[in-house]
OpenMM code with the backbone's topology and positions (N, CA, C; nanometers):
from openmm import Vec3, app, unit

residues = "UNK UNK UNK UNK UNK UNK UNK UNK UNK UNK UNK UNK UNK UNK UNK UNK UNK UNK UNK UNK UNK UNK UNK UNK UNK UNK UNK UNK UNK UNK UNK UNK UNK UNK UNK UNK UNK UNK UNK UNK UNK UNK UNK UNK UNK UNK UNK UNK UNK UNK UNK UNK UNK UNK UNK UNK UNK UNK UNK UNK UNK UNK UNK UNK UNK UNK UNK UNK UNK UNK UNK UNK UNK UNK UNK UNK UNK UNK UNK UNK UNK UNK UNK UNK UNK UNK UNK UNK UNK UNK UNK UNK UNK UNK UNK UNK UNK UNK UNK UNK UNK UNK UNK UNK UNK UNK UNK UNK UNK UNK UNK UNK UNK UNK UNK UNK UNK UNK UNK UNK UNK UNK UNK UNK UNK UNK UNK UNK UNK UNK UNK UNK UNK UNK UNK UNK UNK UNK UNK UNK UNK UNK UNK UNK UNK UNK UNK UNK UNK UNK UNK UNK UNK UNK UNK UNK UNK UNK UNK UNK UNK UNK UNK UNK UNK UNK UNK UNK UNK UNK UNK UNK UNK UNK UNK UNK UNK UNK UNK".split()
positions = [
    Vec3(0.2873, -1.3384, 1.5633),
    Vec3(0.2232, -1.3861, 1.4416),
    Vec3(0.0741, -1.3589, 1.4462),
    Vec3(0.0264, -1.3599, 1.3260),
    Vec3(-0.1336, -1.3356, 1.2992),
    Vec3(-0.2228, -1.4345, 1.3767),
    Vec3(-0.3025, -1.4032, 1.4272),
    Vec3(-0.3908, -1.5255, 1.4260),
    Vec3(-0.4487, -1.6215, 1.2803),
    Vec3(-0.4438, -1.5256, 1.1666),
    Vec3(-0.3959, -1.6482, 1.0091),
    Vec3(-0.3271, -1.7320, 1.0113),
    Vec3(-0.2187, -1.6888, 1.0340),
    Vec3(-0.0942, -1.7860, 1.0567),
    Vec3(-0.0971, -1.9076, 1.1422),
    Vec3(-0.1109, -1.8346, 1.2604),
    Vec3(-0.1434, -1.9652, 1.4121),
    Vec3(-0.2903, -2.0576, 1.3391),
    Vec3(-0.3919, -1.9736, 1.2832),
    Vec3(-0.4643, -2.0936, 1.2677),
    Vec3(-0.4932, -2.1691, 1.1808),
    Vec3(-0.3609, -2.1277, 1.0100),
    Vec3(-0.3622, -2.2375, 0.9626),
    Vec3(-0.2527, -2.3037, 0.9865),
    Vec3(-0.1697, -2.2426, 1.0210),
    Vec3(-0.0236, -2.3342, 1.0367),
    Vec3(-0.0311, -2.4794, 0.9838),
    Vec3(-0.1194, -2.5317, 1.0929),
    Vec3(-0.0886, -2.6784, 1.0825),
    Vec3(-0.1198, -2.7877, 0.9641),
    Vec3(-0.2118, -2.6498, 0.8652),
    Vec3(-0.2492, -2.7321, 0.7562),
    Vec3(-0.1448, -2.7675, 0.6904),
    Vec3(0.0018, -2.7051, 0.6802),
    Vec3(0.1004, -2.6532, 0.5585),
    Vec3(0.2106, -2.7713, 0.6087),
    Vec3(0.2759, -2.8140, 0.5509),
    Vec3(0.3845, -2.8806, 0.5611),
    Vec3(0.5309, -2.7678, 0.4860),
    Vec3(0.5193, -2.6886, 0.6246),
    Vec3(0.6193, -2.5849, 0.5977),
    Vec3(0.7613, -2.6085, 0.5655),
    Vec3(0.7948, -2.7365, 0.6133),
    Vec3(0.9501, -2.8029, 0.5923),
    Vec3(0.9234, -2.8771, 0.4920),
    Vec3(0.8581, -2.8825, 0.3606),
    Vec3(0.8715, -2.9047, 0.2328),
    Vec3(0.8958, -2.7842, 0.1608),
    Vec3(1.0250, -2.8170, 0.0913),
    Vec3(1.1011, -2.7067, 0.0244),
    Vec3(1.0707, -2.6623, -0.1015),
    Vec3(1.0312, -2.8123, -0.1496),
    Vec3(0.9275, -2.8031, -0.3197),
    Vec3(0.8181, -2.7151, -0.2912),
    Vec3(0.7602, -2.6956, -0.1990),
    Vec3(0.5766, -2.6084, -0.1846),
    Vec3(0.6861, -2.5068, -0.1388),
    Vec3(0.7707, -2.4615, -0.0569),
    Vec3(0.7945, -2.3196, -0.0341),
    Vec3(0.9066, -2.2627, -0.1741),
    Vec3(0.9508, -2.3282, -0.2122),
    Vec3(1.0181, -2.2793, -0.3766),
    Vec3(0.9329, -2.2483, -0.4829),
    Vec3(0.8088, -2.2993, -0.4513),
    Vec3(0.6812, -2.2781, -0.5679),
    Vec3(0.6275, -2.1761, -0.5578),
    Vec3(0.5738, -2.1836, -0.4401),
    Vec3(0.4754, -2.0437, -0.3906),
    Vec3(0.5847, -1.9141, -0.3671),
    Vec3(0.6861, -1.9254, -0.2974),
    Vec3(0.8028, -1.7955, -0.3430),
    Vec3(0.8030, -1.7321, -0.4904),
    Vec3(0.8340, -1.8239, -0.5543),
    Vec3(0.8199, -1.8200, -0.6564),
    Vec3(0.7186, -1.7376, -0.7429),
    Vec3(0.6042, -1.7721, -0.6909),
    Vec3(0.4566, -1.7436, -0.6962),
    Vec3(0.4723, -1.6094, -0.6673),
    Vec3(0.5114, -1.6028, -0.5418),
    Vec3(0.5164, -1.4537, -0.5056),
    Vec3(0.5603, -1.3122, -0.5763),
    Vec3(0.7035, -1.4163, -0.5985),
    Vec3(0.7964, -1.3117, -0.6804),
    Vec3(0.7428, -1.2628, -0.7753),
    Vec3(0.6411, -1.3621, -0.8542),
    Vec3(0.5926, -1.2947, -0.9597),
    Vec3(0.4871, -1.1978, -0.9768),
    Vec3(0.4377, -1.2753, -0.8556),
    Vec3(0.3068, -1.1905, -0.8823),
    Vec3(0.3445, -0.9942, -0.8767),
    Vec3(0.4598, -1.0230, -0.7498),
    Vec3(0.4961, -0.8733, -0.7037),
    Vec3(0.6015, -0.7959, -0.8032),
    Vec3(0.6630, -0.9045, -0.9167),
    Vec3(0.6888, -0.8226, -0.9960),
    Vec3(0.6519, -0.7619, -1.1350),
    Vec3(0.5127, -0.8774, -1.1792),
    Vec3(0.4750, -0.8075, -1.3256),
    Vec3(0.3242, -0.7010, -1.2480),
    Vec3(0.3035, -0.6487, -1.1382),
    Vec3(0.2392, -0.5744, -1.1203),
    Vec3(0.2949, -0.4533, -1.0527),
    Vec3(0.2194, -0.3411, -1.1023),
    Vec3(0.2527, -0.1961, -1.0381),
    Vec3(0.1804, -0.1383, -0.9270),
    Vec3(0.0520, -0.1832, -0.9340),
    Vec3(-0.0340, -0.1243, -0.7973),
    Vec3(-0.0022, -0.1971, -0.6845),
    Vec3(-0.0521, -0.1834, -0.5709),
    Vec3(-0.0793, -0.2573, -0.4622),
    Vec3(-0.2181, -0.2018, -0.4289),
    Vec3(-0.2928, -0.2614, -0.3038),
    Vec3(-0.3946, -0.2104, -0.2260),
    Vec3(-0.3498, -0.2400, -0.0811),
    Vec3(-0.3365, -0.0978, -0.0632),
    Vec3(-0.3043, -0.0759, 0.1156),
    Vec3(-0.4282, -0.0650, 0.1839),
    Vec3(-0.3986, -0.1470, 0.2918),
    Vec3(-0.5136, -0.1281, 0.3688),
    Vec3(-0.4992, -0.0813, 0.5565),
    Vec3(-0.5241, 0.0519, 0.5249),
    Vec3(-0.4941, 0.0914, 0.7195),
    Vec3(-0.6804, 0.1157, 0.7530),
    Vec3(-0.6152, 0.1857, 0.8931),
    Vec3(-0.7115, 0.1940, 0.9593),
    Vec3(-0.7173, 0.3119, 1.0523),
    Vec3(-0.8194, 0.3944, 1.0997),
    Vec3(-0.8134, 0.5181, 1.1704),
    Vec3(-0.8273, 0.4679, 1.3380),
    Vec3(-0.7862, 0.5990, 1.4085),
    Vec3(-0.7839, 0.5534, 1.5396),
    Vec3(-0.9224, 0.4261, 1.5903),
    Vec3(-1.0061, 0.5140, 1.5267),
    Vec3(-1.1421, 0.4190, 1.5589),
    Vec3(-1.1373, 0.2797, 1.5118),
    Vec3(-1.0511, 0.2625, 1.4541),
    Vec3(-1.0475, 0.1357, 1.3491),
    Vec3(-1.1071, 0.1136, 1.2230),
    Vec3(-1.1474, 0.2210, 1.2234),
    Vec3(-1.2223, 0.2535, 1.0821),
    Vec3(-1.1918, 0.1910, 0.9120),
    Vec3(-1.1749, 0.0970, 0.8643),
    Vec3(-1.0969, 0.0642, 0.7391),
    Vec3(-1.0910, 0.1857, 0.6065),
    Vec3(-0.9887, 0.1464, 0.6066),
    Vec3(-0.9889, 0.2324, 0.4611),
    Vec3(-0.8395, 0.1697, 0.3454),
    Vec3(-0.9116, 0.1477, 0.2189),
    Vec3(-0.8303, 0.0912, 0.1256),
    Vec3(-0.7784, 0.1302, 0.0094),
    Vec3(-0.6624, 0.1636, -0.0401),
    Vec3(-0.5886, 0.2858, -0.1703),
    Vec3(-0.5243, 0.1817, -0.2424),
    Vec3(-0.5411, 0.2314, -0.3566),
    Vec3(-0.4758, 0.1511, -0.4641),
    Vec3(-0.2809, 0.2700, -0.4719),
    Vec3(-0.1898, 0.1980, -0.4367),
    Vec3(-0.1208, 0.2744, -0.5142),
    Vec3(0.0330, 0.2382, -0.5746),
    Vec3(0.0680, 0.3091, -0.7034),
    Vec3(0.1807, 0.2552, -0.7332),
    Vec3(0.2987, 0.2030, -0.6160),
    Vec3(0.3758, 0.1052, -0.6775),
    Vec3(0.4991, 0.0613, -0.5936),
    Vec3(0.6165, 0.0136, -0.6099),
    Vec3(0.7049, 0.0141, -0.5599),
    Vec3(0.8119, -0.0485, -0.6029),
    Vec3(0.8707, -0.1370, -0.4651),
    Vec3(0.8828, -0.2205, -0.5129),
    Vec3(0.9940, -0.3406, -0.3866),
    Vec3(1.1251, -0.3483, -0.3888),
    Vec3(1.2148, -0.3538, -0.2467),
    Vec3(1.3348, -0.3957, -0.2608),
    Vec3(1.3363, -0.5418, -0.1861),
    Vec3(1.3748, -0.6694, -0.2310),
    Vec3(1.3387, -0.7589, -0.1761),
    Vec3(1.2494, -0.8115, -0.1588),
    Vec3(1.1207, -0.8006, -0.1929),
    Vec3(0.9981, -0.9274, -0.1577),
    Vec3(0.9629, -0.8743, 0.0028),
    Vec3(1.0344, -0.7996, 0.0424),
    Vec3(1.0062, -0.7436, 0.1751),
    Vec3(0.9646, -0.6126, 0.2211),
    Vec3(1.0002, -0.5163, 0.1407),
    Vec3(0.9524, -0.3510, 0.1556),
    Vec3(0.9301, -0.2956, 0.0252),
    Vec3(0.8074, -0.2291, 0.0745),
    Vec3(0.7672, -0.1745, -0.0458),
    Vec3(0.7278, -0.0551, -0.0214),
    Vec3(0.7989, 0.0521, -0.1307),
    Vec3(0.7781, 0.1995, -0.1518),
    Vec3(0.6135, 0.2274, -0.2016),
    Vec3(0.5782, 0.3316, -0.1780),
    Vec3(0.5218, 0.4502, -0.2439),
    Vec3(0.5137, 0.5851, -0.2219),
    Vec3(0.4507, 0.6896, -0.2979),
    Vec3(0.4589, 0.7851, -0.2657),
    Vec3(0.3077, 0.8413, -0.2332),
    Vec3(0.3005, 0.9377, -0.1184),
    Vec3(0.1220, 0.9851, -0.0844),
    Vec3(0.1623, 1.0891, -0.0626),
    Vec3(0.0582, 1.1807, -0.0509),
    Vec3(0.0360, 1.3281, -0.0042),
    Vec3(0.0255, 1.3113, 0.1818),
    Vec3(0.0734, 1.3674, 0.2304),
    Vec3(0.0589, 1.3906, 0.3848),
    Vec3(-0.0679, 1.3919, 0.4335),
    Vec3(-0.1630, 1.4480, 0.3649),
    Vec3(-0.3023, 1.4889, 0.3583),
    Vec3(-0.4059, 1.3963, 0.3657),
    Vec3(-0.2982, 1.2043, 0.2233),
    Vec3(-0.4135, 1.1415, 0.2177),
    Vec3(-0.4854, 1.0509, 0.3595),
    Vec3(-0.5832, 1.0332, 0.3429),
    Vec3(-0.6339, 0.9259, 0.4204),
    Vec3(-0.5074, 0.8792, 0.4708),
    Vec3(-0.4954, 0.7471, 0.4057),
    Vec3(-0.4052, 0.6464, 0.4340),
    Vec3(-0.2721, 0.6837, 0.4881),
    Vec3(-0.2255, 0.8272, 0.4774),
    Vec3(-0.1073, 0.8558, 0.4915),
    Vec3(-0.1377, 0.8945, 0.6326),
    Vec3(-0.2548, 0.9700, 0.6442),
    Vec3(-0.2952, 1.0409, 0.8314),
    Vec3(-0.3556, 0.8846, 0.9160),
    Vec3(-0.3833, 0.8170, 0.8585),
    Vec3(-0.3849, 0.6644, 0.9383),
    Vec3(-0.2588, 0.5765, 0.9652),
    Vec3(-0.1665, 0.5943, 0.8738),
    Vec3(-0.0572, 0.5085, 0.9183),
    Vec3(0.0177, 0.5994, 1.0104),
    Vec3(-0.0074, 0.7535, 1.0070),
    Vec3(0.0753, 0.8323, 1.0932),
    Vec3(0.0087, 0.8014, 1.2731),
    Vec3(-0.1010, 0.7059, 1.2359),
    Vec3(-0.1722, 0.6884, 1.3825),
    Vec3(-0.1517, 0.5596, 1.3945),
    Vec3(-0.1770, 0.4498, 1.3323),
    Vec3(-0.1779, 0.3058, 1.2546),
    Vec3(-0.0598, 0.3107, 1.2242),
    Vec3(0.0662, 0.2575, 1.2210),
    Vec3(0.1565, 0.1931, 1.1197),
    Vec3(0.1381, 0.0445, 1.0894),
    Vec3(0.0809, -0.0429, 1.1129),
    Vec3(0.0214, -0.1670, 1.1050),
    Vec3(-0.0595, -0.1399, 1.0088),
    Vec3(-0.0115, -0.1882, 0.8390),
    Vec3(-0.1200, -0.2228, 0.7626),
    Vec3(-0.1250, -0.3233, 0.7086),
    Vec3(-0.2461, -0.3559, 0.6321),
    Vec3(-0.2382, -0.5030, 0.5325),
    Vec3(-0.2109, -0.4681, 0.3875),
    Vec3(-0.1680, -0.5306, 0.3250),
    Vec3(-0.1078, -0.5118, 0.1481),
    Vec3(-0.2133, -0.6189, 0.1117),
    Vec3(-0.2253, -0.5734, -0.0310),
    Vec3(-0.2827, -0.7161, -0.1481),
    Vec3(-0.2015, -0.7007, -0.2431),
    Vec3(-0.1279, -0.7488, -0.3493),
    Vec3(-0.1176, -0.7325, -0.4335),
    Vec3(-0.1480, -0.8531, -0.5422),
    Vec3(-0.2477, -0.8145, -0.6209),
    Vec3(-0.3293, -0.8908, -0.7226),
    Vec3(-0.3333, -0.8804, -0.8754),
    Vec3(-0.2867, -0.9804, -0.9474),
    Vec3(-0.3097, -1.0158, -1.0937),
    Vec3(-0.4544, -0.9928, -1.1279),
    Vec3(-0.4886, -0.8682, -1.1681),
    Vec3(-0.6626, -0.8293, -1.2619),
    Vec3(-0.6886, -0.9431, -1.3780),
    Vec3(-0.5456, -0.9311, -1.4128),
    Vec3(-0.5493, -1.0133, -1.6240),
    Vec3(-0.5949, -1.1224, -1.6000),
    Vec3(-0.5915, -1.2114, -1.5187),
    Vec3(-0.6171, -1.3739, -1.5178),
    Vec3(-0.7459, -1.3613, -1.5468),
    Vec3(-0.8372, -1.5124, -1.6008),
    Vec3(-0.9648, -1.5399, -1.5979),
    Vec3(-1.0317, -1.5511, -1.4518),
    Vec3(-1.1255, -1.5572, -1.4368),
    Vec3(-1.1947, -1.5586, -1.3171),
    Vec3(-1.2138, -1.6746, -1.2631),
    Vec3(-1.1523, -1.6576, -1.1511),
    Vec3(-1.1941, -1.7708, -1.0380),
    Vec3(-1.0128, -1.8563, -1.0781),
    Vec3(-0.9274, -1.7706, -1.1294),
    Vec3(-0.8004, -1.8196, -1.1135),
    Vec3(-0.7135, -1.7161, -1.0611),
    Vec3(-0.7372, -1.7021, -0.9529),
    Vec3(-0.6628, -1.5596, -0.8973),
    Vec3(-0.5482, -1.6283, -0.8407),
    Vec3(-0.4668, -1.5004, -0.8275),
    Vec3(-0.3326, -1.4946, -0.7909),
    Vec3(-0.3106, -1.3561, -0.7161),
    Vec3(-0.2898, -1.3990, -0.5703),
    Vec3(-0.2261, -1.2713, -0.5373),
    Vec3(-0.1089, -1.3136, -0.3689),
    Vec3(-0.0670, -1.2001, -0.3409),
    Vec3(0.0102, -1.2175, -0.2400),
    Vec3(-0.0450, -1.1162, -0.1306),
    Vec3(-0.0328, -1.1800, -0.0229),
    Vec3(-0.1169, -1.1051, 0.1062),
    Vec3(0.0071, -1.0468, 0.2024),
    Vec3(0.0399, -0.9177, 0.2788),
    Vec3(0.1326, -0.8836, 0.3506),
    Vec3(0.1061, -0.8310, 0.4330),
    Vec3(0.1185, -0.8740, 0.5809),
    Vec3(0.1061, -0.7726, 0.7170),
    Vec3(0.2144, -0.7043, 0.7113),
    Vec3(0.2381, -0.5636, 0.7101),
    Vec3(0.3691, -0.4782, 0.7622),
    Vec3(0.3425, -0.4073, 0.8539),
    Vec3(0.4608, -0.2903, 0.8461),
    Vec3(0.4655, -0.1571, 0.9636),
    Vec3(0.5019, -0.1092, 0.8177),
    Vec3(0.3999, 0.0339, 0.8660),
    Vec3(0.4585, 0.1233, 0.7477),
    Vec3(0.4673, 0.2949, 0.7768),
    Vec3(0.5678, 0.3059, 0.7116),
    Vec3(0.6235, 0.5106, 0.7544),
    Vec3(0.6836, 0.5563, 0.6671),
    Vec3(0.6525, 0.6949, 0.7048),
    Vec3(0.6985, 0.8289, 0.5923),
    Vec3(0.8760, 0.7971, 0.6504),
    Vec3(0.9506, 0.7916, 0.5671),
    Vec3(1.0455, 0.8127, 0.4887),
    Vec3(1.1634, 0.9245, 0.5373),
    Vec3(1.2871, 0.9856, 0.6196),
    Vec3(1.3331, 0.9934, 0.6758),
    Vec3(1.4632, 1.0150, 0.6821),
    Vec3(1.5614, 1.1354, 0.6597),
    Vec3(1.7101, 1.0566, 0.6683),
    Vec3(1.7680, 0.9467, 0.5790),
    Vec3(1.8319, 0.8806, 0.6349),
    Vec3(1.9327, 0.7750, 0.5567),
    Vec3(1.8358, 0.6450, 0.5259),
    Vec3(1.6823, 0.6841, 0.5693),
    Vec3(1.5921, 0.5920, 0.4691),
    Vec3(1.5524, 0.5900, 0.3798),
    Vec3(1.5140, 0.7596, 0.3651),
    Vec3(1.4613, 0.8207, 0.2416),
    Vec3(1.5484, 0.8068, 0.1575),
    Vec3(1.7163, 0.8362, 0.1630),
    Vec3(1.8168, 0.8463, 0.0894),
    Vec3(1.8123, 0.6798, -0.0124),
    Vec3(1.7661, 0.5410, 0.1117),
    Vec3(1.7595, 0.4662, 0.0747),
    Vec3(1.6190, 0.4180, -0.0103),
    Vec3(1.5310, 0.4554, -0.0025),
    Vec3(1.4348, 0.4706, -0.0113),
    Vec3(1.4108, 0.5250, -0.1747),
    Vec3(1.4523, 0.6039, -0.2167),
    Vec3(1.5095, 0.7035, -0.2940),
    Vec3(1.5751, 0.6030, -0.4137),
    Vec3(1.7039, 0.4802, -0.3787),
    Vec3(1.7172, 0.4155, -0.4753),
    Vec3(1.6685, 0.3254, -0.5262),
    Vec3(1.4974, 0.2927, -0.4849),
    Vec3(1.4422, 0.1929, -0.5193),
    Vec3(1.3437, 0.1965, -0.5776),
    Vec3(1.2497, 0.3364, -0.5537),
    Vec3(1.1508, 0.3459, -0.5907),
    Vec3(1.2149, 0.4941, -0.6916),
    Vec3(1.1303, 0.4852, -0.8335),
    Vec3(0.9931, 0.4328, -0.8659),
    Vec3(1.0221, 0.2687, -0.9265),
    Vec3(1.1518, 0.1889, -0.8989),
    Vec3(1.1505, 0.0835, -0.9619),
    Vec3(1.2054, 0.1018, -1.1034),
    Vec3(1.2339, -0.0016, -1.1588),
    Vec3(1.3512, -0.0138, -1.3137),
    Vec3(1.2418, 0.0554, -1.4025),
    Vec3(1.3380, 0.1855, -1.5220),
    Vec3(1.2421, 0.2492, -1.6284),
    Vec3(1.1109, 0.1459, -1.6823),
    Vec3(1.1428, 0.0150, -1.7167),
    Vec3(1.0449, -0.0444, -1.7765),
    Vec3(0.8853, -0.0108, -1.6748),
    Vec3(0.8560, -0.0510, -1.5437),
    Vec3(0.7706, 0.0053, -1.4833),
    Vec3(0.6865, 0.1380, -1.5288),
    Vec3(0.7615, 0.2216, -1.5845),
    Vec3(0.6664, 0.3285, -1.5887),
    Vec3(0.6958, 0.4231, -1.4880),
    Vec3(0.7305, 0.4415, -1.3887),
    Vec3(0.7392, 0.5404, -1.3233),
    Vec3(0.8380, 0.6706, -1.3124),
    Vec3(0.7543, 0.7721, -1.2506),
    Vec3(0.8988, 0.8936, -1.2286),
    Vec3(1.0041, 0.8676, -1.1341),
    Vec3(1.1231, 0.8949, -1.1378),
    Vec3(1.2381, 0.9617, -1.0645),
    Vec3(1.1734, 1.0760, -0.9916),
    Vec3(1.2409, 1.0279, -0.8299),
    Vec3(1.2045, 1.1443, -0.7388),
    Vec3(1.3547, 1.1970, -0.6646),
    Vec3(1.3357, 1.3492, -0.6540),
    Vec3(1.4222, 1.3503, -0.6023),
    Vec3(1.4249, 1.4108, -0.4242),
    Vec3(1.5350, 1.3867, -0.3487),
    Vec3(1.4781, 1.4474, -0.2188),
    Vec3(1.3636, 1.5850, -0.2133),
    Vec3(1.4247, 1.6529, -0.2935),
    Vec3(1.3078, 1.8137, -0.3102),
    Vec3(1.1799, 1.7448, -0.2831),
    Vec3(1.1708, 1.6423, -0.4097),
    Vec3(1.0191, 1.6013, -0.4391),
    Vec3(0.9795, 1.5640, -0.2895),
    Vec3(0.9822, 1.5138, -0.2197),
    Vec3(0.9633, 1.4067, -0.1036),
    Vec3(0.9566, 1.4719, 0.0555),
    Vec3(1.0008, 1.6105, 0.0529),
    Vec3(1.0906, 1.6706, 0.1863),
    Vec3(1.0283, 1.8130, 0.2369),
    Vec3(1.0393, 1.8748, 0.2819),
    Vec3(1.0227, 2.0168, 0.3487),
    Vec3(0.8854, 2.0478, 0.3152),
    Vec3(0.8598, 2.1685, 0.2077),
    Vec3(0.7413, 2.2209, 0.1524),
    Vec3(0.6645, 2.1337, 0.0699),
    Vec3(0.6912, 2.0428, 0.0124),
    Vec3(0.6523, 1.9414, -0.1021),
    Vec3(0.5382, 1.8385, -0.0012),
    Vec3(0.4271, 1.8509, -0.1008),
    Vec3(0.2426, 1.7826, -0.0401),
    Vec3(0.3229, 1.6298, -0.0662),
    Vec3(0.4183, 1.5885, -0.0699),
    Vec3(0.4269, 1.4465, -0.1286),
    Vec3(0.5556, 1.3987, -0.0151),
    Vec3(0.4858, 1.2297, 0.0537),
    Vec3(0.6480, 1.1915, 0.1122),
    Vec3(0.6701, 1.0372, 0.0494),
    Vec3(0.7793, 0.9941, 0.0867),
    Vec3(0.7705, 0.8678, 0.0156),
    Vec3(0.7755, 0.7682, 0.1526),
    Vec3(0.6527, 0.6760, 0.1663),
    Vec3(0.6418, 0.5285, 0.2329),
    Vec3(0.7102, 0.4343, 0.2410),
    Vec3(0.7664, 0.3603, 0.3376),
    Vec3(0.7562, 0.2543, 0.3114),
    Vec3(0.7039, 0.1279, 0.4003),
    Vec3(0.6744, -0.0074, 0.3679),
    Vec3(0.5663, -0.1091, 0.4478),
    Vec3(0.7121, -0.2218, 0.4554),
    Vec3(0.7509, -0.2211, 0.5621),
    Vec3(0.8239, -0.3878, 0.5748),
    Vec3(0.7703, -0.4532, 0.6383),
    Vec3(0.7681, -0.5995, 0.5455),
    Vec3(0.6605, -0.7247, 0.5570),
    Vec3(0.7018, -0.7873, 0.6861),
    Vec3(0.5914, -0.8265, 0.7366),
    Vec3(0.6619, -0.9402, 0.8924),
    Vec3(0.5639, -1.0424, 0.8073),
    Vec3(0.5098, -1.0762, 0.7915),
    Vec3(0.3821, -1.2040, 0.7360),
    Vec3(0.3546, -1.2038, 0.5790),
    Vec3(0.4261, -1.2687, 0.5036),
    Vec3(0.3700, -1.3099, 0.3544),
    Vec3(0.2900, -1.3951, 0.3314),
    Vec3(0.1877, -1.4155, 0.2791),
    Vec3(0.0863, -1.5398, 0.2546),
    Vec3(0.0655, -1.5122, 0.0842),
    Vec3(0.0340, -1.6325, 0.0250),
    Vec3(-0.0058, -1.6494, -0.0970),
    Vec3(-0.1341, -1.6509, -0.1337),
    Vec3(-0.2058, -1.6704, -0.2752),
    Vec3(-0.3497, -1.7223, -0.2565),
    Vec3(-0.2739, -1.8550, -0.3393),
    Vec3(-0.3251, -1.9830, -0.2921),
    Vec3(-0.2723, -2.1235, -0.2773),
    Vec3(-0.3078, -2.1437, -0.4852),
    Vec3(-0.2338, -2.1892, -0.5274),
    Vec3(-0.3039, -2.1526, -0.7415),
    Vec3(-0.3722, -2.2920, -0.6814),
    Vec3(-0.5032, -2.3034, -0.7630),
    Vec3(-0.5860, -2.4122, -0.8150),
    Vec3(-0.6560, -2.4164, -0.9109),
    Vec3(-0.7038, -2.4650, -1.0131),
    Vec3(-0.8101, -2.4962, -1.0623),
    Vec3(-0.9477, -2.4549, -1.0484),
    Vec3(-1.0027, -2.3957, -1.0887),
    Vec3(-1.1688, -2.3322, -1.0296),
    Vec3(-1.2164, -2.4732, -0.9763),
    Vec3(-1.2722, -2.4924, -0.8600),
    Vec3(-1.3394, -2.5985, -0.8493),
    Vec3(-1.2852, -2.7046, -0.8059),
    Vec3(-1.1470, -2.7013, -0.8034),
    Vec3(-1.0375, -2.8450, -0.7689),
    Vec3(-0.9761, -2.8059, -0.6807),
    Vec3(-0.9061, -2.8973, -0.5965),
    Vec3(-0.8128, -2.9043, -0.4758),
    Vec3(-0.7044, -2.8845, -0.5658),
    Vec3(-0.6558, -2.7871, -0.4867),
    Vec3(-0.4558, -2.7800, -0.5187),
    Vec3(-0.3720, -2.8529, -0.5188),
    Vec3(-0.2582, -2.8625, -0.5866),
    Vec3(-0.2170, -2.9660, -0.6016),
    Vec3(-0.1361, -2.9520, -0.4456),
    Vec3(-0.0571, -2.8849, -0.3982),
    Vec3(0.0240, -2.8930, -0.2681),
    Vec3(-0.0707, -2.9057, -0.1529),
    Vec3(-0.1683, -2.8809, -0.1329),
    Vec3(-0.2730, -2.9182, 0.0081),
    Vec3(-0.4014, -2.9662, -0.0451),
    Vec3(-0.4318, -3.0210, -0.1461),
    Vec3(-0.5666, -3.0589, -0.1638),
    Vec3(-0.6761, -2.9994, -0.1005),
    Vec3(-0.6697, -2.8562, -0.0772),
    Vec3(-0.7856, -2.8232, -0.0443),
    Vec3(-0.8914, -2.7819, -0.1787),
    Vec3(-1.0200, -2.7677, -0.1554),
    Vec3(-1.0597, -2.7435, -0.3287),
    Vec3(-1.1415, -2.6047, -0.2500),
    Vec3(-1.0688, -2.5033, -0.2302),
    Vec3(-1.1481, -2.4100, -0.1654),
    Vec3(-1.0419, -2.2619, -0.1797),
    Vec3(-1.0699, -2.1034, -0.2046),
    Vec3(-0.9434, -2.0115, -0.2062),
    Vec3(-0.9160, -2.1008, -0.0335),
    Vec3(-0.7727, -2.0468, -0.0600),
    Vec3(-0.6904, -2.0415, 0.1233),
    Vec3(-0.5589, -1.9864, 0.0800),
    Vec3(-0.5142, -1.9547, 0.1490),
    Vec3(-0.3801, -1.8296, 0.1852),
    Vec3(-0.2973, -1.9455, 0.2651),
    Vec3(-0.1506, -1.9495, 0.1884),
    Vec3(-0.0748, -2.0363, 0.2418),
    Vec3(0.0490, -1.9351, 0.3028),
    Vec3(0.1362, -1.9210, 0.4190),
    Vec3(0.1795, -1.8341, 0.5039),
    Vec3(0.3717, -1.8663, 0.3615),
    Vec3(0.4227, -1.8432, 0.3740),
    Vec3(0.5371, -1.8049, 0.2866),
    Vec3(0.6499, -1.7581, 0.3645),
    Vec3(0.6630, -1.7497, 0.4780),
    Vec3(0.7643, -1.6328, 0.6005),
    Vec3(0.7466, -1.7094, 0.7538),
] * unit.nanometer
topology = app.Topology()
chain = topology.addChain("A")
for resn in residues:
    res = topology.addResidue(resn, chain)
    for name in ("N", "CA", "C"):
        topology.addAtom(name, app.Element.getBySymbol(name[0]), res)
């Protein structure tokens, strides 16, 4: 586990089922009325670097995209597979954010993953996205398809600008662990 995790743990009353049905909840949504994510790897040096890019989920747990071999992020996770996810609601007013935080492992795409891989992404027509097919993804083609499975979900906790939350009374952002 993260050191996030270990050091809030003890704030959360994790065996209340009402706060983990809420914030799931929370989650689900957030990860499904949005299309981007922001990946965040890192180069051998540790260098950060952060991409916005389309996605699709199977489960609340892995999430597709597609990169060029070439990009950044794609030649860091090929060194790095350990990255961090955001995925964040823009539309809200300010200082009422909503997003979901994810440590994964993430890799180019493969065999009977890609195949799987393949039926999930780009996600249901409404999304917006193209149909790929192995061609697209494989041999000569600048493009492979990703994917990140989550070990650590965290929320951003909803409050009130200015007020303690209603499930931990803290009146401050904090990331509540979800996994």
């Amino acid at each position: 586990m993260s050191r996030f995790v270990n050091r809030y743990e003890s704030m959360f009353e994790k065996d209340d089922p009402a706060m983990t049905d809420e914030l799931c909840a929370l989650a689900r949504d957030i990860i499904d009325t949005n299309r981007y994510l922001t990946l965040a790897t890192a180069d051998h040096g540790g260098n950060p670097w952060a991409s916005p890019v389309y996605f699709a989920s199977a489960g609340y747990r892995q999430f597709y995209w597609v990169s060029t071999l070439d990009a950044v992020h794609s030649l860091n996770i090929a060194e790095r597979p350990r990255v961090g996810i955001v995925i964040f609601d823009s539309t809200v007013p300010a200082y009422h954010g909503r997003a979901v935080y994810v440590t994964a492992e993430a890799t180019s795409l493969t065999a009977n993953a890609l195949d799987e891989g393949l039926t999930v992404y780009p996600g249901p027509p409404s999304r917006g996205g193209s149909a790929l097919s192995r061609e697209d993804v494989t041999g000569s083609a600048p493009y492979r398809l990703f994917r990140a499975t989550a070990s650590e979900l965290s929320v951003l906790c909803p409050r009130p600008p200015r007020q303690p939350c209603a499930l931990h009374g803290i009146a401050k952002d904090h990331r509540t662990p979800i996994t």
